[in-house]
C-alpha positions in Angstrom: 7.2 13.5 -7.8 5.9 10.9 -10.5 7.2 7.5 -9.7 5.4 4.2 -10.2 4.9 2.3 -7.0 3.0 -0.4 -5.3 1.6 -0.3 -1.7 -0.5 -1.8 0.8 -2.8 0.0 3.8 -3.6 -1.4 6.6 -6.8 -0.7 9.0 -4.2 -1.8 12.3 -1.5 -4.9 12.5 -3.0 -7.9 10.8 -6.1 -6.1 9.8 -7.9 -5.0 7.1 -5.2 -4.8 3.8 -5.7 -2.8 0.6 -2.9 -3.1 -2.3 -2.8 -0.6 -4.4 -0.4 0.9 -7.8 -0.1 5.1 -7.9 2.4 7.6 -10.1 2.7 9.3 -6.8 2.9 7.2 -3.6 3.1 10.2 -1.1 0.0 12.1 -2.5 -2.1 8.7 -3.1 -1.5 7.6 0.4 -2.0 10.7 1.5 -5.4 10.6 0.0 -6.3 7.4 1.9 -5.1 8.5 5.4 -7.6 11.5 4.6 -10.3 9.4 3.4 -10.6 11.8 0.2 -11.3 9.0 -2.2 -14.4 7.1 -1.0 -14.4 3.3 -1.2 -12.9 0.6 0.0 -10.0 2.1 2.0 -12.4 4.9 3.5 -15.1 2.1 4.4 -12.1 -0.4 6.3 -10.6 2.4 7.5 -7.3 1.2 6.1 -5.0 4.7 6.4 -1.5 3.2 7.7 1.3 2.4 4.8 2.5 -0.7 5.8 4.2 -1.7 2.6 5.7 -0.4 -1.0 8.0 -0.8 -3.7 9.1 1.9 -6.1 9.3 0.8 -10.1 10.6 2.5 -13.2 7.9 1.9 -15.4 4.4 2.2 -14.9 3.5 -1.5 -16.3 5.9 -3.2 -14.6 4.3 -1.8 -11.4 1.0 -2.6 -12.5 1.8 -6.3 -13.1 3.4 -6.7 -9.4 0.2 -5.1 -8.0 -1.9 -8.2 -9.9 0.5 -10.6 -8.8 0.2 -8.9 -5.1 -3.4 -8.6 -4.9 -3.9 -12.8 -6.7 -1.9 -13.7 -3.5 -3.5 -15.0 -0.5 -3.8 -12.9 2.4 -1.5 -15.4 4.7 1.2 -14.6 1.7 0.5 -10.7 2.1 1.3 -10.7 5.8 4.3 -12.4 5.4 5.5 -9.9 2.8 4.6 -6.9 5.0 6.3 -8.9 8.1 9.5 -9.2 6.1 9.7 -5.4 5.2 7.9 -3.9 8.2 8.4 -6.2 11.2 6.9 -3.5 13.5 3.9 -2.8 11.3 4.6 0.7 11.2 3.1 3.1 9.8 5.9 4.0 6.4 3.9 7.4 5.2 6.3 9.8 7.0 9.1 8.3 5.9 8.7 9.0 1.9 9.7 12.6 2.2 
């Protein structure tokens, strides 16, 4: 299912953080946890969904993934803390 989102990986609580924008959420994570697509998220090892937000356009996603990833990374913990307390892992819940 197409639907523009925002996320963030994590290597392990307080670890290593990749943000992200995808038209699919559930395959492009699913493509991290696999390590699939080298780079970054296959180096850091950064395969747990700790954070997301779903949009209804595709730019409007894109700009809150700049303003995410111009934060610091202080800022970015807070925001997963807020919306994942328990720093799980949110993949199996998008189905």
């Amino acid at each position: 299912m197409k639907q523009p989102a925002i996320f963030i990986m994590a290597s392990k609580r307080n670890g290593t953080l990749y943000a992200g924008v995808t038209s699919n959420l559930s395959q492009r994570v699913f493509q991290h946890k696999e390590g699939l697509t080298p780079g970054f998220t296959t180096k850091y090892g950064c395969k747990m969904l700790v954070y997301y937000e779903l949009y209804e356009d595709m730019a409007t996603a894109i700009a809150r993934e700049k303003q995410i990833k111009g934060r610091s990374r202080l800022k970015k913990l807070m925001l997963i803390d807020r919306f994942n307390p328990e720093w799980r892992d949110l993949y199996l819940d998008l189905a």
